[in-house]
VOGU-3710 file (C-alpha; in Angstrom, 3 decimals, decimal comma):
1> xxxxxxxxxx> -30,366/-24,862/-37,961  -27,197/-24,295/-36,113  -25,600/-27,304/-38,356  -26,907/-25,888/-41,411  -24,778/-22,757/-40,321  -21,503/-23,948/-39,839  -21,844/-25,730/-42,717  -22,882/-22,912/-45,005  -19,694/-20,693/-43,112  -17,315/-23,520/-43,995
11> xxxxxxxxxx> -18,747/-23,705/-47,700  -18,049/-19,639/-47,818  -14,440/-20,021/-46,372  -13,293/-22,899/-48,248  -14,854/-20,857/-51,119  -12,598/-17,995/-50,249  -9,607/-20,332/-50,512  -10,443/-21,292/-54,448  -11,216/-17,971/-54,861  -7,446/-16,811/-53,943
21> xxxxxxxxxx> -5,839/-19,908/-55,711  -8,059/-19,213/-58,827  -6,561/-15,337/-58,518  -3,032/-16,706/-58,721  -3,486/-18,588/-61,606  -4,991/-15,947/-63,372  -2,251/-12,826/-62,436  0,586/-15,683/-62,875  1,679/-17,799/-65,820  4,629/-19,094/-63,889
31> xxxxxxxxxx> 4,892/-17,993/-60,254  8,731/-19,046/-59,079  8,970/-19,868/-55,658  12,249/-19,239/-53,733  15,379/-19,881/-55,802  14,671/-20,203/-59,054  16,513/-18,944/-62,420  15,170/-16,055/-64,589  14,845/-16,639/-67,596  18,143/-16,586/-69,636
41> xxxxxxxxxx> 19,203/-18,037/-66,578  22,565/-19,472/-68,452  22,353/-22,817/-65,870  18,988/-23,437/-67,619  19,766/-22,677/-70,925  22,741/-24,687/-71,300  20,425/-27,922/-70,171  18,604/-27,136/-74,054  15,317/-26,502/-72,365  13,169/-23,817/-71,685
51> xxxxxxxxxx> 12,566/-23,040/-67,828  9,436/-24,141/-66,475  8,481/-23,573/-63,043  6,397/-24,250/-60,090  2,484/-22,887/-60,144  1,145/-22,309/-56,920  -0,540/-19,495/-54,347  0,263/-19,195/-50,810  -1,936/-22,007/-48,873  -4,226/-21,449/-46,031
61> xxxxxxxxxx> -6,436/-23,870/-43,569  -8,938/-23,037/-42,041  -8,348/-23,866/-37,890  -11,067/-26,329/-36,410  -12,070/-27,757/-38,875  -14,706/-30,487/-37,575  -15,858/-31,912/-40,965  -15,772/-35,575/-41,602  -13,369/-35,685/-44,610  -9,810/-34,324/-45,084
71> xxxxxxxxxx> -9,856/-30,284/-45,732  -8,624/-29,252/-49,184  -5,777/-26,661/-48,566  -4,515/-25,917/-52,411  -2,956/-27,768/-55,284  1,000/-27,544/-55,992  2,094/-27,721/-59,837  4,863/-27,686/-62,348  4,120/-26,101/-65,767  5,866/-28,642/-67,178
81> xxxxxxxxxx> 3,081/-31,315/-66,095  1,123/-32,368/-69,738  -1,770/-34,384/-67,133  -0,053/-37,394/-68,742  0,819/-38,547/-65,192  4,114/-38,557/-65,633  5,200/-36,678/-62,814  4,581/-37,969/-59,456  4,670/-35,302/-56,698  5,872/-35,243/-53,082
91> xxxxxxxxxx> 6,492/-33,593/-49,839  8,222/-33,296/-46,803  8,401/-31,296/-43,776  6,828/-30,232/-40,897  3,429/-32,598/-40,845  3,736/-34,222/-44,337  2,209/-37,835/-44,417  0,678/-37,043/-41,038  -0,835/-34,206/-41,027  -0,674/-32,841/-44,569
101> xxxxxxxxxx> -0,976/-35,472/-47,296  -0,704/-34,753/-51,105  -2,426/-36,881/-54,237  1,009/-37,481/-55,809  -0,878/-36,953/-59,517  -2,652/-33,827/-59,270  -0,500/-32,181/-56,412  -3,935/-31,514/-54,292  -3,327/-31,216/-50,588  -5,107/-32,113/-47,831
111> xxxxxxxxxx> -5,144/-31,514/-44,235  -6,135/-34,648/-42,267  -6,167/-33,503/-38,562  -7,660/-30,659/-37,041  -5,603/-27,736/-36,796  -5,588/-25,056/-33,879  -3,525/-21,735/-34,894  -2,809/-20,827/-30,853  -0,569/-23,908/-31,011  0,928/-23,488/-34,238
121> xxxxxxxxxx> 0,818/-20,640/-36,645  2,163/-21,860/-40,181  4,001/-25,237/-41,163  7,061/-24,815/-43,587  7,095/-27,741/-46,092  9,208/-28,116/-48,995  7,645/-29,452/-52,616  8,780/-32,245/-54,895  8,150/-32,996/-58,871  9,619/-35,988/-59,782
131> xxxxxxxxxx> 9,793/-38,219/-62,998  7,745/-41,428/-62,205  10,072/-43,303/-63,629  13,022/-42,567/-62,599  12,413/-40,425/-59,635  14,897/-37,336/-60,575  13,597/-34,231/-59,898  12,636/-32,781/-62,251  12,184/-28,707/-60,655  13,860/-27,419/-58,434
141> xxxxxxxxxx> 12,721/-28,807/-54,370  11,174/-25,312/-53,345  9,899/-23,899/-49,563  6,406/-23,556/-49,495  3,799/-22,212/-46,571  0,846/-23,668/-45,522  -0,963/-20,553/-42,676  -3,488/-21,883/-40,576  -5,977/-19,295/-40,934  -7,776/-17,904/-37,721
151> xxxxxxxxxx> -11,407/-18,313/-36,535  -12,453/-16,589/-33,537  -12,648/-19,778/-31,196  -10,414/-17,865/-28,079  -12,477/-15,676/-25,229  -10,472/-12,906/-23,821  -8,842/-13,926/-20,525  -7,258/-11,364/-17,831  -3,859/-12,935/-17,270  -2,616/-10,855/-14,757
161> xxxxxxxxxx> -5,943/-10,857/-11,788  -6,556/-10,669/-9,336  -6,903/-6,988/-9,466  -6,591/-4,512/-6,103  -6,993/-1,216/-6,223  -7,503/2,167/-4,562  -8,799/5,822/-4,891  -9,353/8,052/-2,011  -12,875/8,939/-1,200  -14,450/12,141/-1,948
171> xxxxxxxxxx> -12,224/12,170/-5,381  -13,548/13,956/-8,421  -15,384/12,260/-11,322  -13,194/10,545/-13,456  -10,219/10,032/-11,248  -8,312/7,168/-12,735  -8,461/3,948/-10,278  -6,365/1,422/-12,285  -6,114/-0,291/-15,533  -6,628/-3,497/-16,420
181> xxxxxxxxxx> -5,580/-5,691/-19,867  -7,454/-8,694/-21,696  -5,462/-10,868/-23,683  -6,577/-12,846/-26,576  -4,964/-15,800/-28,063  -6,491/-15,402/-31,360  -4,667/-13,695/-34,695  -4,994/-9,674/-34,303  -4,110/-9,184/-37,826  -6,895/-10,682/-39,138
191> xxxxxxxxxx> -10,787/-9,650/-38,798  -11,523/-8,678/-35,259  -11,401/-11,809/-33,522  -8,780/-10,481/-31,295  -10,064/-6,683/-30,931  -11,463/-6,282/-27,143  -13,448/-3,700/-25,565  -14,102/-3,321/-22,390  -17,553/-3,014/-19,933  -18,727/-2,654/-16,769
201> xxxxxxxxxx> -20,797/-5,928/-16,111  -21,259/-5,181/-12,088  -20,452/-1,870/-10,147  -21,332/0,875/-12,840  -23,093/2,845/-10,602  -19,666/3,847/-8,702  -17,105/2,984/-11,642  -16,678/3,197/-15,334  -14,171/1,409/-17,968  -12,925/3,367/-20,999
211> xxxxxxxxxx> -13,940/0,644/-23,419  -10,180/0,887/-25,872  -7,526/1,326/-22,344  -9,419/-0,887/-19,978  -8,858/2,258/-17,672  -11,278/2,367/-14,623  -12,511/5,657/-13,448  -14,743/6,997/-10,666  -18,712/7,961/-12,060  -19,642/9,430/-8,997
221> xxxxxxxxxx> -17,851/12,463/-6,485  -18,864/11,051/-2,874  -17,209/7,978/-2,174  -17,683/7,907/1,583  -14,972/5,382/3,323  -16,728/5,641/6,235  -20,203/4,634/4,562  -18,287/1,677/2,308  -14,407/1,115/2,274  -14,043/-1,184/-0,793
231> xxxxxxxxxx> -16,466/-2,434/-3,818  -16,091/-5,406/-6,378  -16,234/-4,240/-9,690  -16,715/-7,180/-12,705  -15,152/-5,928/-15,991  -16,159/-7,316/-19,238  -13,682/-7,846/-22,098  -15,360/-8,736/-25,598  -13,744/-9,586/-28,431  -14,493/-8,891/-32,222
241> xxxxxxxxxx> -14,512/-5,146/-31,319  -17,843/-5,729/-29,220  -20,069/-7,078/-32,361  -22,578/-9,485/-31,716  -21,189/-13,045/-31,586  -17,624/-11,876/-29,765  -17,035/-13,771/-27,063  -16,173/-12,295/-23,519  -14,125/-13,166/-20,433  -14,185/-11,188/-17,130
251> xxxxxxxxxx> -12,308/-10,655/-13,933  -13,466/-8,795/-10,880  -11,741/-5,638/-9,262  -11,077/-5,168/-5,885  -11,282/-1,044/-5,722  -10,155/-0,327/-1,736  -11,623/3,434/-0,674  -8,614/4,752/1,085  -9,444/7,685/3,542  -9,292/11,297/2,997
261> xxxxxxxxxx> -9,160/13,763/7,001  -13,326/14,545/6,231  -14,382/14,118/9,433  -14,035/16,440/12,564  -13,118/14,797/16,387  -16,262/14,651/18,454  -16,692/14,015/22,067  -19,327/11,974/23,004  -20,225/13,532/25,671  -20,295/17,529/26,557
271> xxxxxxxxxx> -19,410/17,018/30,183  -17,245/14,640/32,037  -16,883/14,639/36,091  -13,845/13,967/38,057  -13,006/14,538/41,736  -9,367/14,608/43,619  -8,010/15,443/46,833  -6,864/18,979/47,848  -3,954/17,573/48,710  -3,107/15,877/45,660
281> xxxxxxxxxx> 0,603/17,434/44,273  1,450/19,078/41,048  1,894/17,057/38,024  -1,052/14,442/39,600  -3,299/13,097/36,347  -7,410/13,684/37,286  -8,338/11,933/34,509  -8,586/11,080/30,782  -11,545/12,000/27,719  -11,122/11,593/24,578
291> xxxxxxxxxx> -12,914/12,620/21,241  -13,799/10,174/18,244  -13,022/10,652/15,003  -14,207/8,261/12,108  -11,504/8,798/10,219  -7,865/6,097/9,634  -4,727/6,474/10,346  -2,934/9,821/10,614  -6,463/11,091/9,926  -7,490/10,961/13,928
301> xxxxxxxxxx> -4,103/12,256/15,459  -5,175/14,594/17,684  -4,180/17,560/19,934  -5,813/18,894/23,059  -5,587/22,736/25,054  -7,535/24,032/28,195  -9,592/27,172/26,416  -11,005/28,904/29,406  -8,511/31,222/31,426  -9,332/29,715/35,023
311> xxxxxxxxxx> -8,507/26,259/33,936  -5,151/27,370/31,935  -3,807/28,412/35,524  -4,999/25,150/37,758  -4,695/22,558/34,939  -2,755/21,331/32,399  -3,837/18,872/29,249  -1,469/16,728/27,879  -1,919/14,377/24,213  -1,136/10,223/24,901
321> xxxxxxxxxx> 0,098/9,667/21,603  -0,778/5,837/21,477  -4,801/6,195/22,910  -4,953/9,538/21,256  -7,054/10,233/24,636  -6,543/14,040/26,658  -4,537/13,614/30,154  -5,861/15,711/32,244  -3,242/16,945/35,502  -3,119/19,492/38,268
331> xxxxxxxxxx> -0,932/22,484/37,189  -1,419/24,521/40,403  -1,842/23,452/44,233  -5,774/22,890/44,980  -7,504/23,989/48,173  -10,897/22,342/49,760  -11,307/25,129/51,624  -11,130/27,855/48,757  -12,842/26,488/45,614  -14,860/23,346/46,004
341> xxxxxxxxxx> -15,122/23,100/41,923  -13,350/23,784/39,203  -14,815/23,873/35,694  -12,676/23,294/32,854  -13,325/24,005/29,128  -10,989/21,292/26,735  -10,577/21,704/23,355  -9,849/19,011/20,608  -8,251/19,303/17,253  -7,107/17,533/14,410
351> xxxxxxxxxx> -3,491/17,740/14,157  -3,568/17,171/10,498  -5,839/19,224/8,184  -6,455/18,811/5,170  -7,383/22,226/3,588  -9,648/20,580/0,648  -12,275/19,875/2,852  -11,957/22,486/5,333  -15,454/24,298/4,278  -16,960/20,591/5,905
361> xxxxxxxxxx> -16,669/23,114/8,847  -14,362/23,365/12,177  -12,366/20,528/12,628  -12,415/21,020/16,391  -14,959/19,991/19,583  -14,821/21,503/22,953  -16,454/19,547/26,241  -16,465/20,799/29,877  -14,909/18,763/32,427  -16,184/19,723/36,146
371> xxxxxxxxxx> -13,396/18,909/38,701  -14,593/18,404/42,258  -12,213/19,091/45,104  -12,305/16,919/48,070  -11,797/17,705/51,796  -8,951/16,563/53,665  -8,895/16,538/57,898  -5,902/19,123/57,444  -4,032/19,612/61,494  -4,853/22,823/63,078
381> xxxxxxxxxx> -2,757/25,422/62,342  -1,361/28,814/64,564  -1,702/31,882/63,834  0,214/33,338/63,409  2,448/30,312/62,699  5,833/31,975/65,169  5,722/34,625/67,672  8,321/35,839/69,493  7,820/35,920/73,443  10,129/37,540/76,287
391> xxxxxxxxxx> 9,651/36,886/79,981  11,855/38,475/83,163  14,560/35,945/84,716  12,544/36,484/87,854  9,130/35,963/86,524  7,569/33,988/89,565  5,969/30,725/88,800  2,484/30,786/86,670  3,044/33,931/85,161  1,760/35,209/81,929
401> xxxxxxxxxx> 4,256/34,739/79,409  1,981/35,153/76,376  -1,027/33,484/73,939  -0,830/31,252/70,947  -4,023/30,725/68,775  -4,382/27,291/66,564  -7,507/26,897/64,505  -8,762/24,157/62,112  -8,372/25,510/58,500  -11,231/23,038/57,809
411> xxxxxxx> -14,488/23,852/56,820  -16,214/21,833/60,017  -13,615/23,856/61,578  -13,242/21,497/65,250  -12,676/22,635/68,741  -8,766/22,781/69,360  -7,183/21,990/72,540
//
């Protein structure tokens, strides 16, 4: 069946050719190729013979040919042939008596190789009519063209893969990802064998192609980075405008999800505990939290405060720019003996914020961090801590000169001796 096919498609085309070659002998009694006279050309006239001239069409072949005997391409012919067999013709150029051989009586030409038009479009030859007996021309040697004439036998290919690229998540349908381009080899100005379109084969639930551009767009508004950060797309290119029968080549597209400040800090936990000595000085760090964000980059720079008044005046938070993390440090000197805890509220914020998506809600968290104060065995200390005292220069010995008091400003508050 398949046979029976090809053969009845090469019967049609090589029907086509005699069809065109018949045309040219019926809209032309004399069609003069390249450089030759008009009549009344004087150069002619003074030879005492009326001009004659060469009769042909402009040849085609048919590429891939895979029958088993030499293709007819066209017939070339003087007018002044009488079919006597006087006139022997030739040819030469590009593939004559290899590729292209002529019947030197009737002028029919043959191809006797298979021809691909990717690897050569057209051969230039030039014709010859020549007296059999004496071998002088007898027309003018004239340029003639035989086209190898296209058949869709070339898939569409995507030259310049692989293909990478990017949109940012949360973008609206129809954002434009990239574009991508299918060439094919065969002839665009004829038929469709070269006309592509362009499909999603894998991936169209997330992406779409514009079928002319190749252009890739989003189908769907909530891309979520954090939920998938790239997908492989396979594109389709078909050729003879998508018709049944085009062939097809693909490619797969790499489309990265780049990330978009969606996501809030959160702390993972709403208290954290640390302790430190009463004695500890001024600038000392207590300790470090830090909030998670699920976001890249930039995305999770963050910035920390002490909200709550009472921790403002004892504490102070600084950012570490590399961890990202809140350093917590005494601000104020801390006493044992006065407040045993200290309960701190700390607040976390993006530093970046981007205002598209602020109705996602705050992008903030607060936790509480509890500071315990620890005892220290402080010395005893007088009170009050100087006193003046006077005593007469003839006090006797083991008088009363005065009374100092020391107590223990600790909370076991020890005998002092």
């Amino acid at each position: 069946m398949v046979k029976g096919l090809q053969g009845f498609w090469w019967t049609m085309l090589l029907l086509f050719c005699a069809i065109q070659e018949l045309g040219a002998w019926a809209m032309h009694s004399a069609v003069e190729s390249p450089g030759l006279g008009q009549p009344g050309d004087p150069a002619l006239l003074a030879s005492g013979r009326v001009k004659r001239g060469w009769v042909w069409n402009q040849f085609f072949v048919v590429e891939e040919y895979t029958g088993t005997e030499p293709l007819y391409v066209g017939k070339i012919h003087s007018d002044s042939d009488e079919g006597d067999g006087s006139i022997k013709y030739t040819i030469s150029g590009e593939g004559a008596g290899t590729i292209f051989l002529i019947d030197e009586i009737t002028g029919d030409i043959h191809a006797t190789e298979r021809l691909d038009r990717e690897q050569k479009t057209f051969y230039t030859l030039r014709a010859q009519a020549r007296d059999r007996q004496t071998d002088q021309l007898l027309e003018p040697e004239s340029e003639f063209i035989i086209k190898v004439q296209d058949i869709n036998d070339s898939e569409p290919r995507f030259l310049e893969g692989p293909y990478i690229g990017s949109v940012a998540e949360l973008s609206p349908v129809g954002t434009s990802v990239m574009q991508v381009m299918a060439s094919d080899a065969d002839d665009p100005t004829y038929g469709s064998s070269a006309r592509v379109v362009y499909s999603v084969l894998e991936g169209e639930q997330h992406f779409t192609v514009d079928s002319k551009t190749g252009v890739i767009r989003t189908a769907v508004a909530d891309l979520d980075r954090e939920t998938q950060d790239r997908y492989e797309v396979v594109i389709r290119a078909t050729d003879m405008a998508g018709q049944l029968g085009g062939l097809s080549g693909s490619t797969t597209v790499t489309i990265v999800v780049t990330d978009v400040n969606d996501n809030p800090p959160r702390f993972p936990q709403k208290m954290y505990q640390f302790s430190i000595v009463e004695t500890a000085p001024v600038g000392t760090a207590i300790g470090r939290v830090k909030a998670e964000d699920s976001d890249v980059g930039e995305n999770t720079d963050m910035t920390y405060q002490v909200k709550d008044e009472e921790g403002m005046e004892m504490f102070k938070v600084t950012t570490d720019s590399n961890t990202q993390e809140a350093i917590i440090t005494v601000q104020k000197p801390l006493d044992y003996e006065s407040k045993k805890v200290h309960t701190v509220v700390v607040e976390a914020l993006n530093k970046f914020v981007d205002p598209r998506f602020v109705d996602l809600g705050t992008f903030r968290d607060q936790t509480i961090v509890r500071v315990s104060v620890l005892d220290i065995d402080e010395p005893p200390e007088f009170h009050p801590p100087s006193k003046l005292m006077e005593v007469q220069e003839d006090a006797h010995v083991g008088s009363v000169v005065g009374v100092v008091t020391a107590l223990d400003p600790d909370t076991a508050n020890h005998p002092v001796r």
